[in-house]
Residue, then its C-alpha position, 0 to 999 in steps of 0.5 A: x587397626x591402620x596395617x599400613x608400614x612406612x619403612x625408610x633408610x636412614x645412617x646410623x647415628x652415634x648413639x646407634x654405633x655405640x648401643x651396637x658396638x656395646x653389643x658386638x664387644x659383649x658377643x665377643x666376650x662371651x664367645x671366647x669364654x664358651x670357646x676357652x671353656x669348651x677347648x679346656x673340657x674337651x682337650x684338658x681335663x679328658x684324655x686326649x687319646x681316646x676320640x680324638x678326631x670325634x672331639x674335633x670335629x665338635x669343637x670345630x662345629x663350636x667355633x664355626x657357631x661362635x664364628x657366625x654369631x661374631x660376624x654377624x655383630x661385627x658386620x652390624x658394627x661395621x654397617x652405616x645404615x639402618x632400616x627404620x620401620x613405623x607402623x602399629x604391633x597388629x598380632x603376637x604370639x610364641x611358639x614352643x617346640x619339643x618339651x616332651x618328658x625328656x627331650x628340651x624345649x625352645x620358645x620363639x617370639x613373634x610380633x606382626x608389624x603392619x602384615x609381617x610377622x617378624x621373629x623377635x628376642x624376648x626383650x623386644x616381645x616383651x617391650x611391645x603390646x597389641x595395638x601400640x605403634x612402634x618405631x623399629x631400629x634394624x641394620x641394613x646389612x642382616x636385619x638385626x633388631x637393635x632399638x624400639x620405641x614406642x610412638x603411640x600406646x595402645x589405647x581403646x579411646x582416644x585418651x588413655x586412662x590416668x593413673x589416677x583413674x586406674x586407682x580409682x577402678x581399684x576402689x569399684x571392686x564389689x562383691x557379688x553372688x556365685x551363679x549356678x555355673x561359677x557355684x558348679x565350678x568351685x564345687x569341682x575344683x573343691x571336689x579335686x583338692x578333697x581328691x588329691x589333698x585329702x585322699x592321695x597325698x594324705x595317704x602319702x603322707x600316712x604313709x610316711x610318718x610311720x616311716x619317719x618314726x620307724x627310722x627314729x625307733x631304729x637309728x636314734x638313741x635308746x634313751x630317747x624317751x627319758x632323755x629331754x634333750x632330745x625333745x627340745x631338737x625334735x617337738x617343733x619339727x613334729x608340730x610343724x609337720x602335724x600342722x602342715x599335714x593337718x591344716x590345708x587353708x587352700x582346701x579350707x578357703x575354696x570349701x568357704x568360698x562355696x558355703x558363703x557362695x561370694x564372689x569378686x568383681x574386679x575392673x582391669x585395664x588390658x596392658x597387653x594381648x598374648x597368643x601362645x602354641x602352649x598354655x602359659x604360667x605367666x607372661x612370657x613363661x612357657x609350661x612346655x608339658x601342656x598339649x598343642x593349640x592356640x591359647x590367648x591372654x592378657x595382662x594387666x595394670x597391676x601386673x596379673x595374667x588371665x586367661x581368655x577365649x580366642x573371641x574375645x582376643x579378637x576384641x582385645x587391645x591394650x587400654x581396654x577394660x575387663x571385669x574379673x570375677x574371682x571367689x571372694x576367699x580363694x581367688x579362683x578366676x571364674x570368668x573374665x568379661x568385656x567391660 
């Protein structure tokens, strides 16, 4: 992939001045609301004569926070030109830090233009996918991200597949026979739903629906039994809980899954390759308690979200075609291939 990067200064146009203008009005607004909130919390609805200078300390540190974030919108405002760079996304990834049991967490984006990576709101990570080639709106002045277009969508052949053609892979999904490694697989992921499905939250659940009655013995009406009022208030709340409790179709389609041994073997066009710090629930959603690594993903035209290996990210760019293996009830992801 070409890492070259043309860059070049050209005047902000009037649709430039008004997107960054529309920004800076917006920044100001919200400011001033955190601000006005934070004054009346701090001075108006606390006692003012207990730590009184500790509280202004804090609420000067709020607006010097609020005033850097306005200055840097009004000096984007105010600059007359811009910086605009072309070239192809070569690289994304997010970093997570924090997220322990109790302390916070914040996610950084990044994509790398060319060699340089660059820290980028979500909205930008989001816009862009590996391999596209991209136009990118800064301002001169702090080298704010306001624009990006793209110019070339990343693509693994010279022609892009069509949406007729995607549709078309939709029909190809066939059927298959599990391996001996994929059988193994479900056979474990069974194993785990009997553990803590059948074992550990039936015990749960064994355990409170004595409680629950116990607390019906003892709280309701002693007329309970012969009055058939009651009945008609509490028979469907016992029913649906007999059937939650009692039918478990996960359980019930992975244990089917492994009796017939059938799977699915579905085409997928990559619309985007996704490097993370932490493991992923989906696109751009972080889980935060996982451990610290390099975890890889991509997305598809029909808007899921697979796991990969760090090789075959390598390999990967937008337009590429995979093929997915799922179990045919439960839809376990088994595997995930090169097409």
């Amino acid at each position: 992939m070409d890492t070259v990067v043309t860059k070049e200064i050209l005047p902000l146009s009037l649709e430039d001045k008004k997107g960054i203008r529309k920004n800076t009005v917006i920044s100001i607004i919200a400011v001033t609301v955190i601000e006005t909130i934070a004054y009346l919390m701090m001075f108006k609805f606390i006692d003012t004569s207990d730590f009184g200078i500790g509280r202004m300390i804090f609420f000067g540190f709020f607006l010097l926070v609020g005033g850097v974030i306005v200055f840097i919108n009004l000096s984007s405002y105010f600059d007359q030109n811009k910086i605009v760079s072309v070239g192809y996304v070569t690289n994304k990834r997010s970093e997570t830090r924090g997220g322990g049991r109790n302390s916070s967490s914040s996610t950084n984006y990044y994509f790398t233009l060319g060699n340089d990576e660059i820290s980028v709101m979500i909205n930008h990570y989001s816009q862009v996918a590996l391999g596209d080639k991209i136009k990118m709106h800064q301002t001169k002045w702090n080298k704010s991200i306001f624009k990006i277009e793209i110019l070339e969508p990343a693509v693994v052949s010279e022609v892009a597949p069509s949406a007729y053609e995607i549709n078309r892979l939709e029909l190809h999904t066939k059927e298959d026979y599990l391996d001996r490694e994929e059988k193994v697989f479900v056979r474990g992921k069974l194993m785990k739903l009997l553990f803590w499905r059948g074992l550990v939250w039936g015990g749960i659940a064994y355990v409170l629906y004595y409680f629950f009655f116990l607390i019906i013995f003892m709280a309701l009406p002693k007329n309970l039994l012969t009055d058939y009022m009651y009945f008609t208030k509490y028979l469907p709340l016992a029913i649906s809980l007999i059937i939650y409790l009692g039918l478990n179709r996960k359980t019930y389609k992975v244990f089917k899954d492994l009796s017939e041994g059938k799977k699915l073997i579905s085409p997928k066009i990559i619309t985007d390759v996704i490097e993370n710090n932490k493991p992923m629930a989906g696109k751009n959603i972080v889980i935060t308690s996982g451990r610290s690594g390099v975890y890889h993903y991509v997305t598809t035209h029909d808007k899921s979200f697979y796991s990969i290996s760090s090789e075959m990210a390598a390999n990967l760019k937008g337009g590429a075609k995979i093929m997915v293996h799922e179990s045919l009830y439960s839809k376990i992801v088994l595997k995930v291939l090169e097409g």
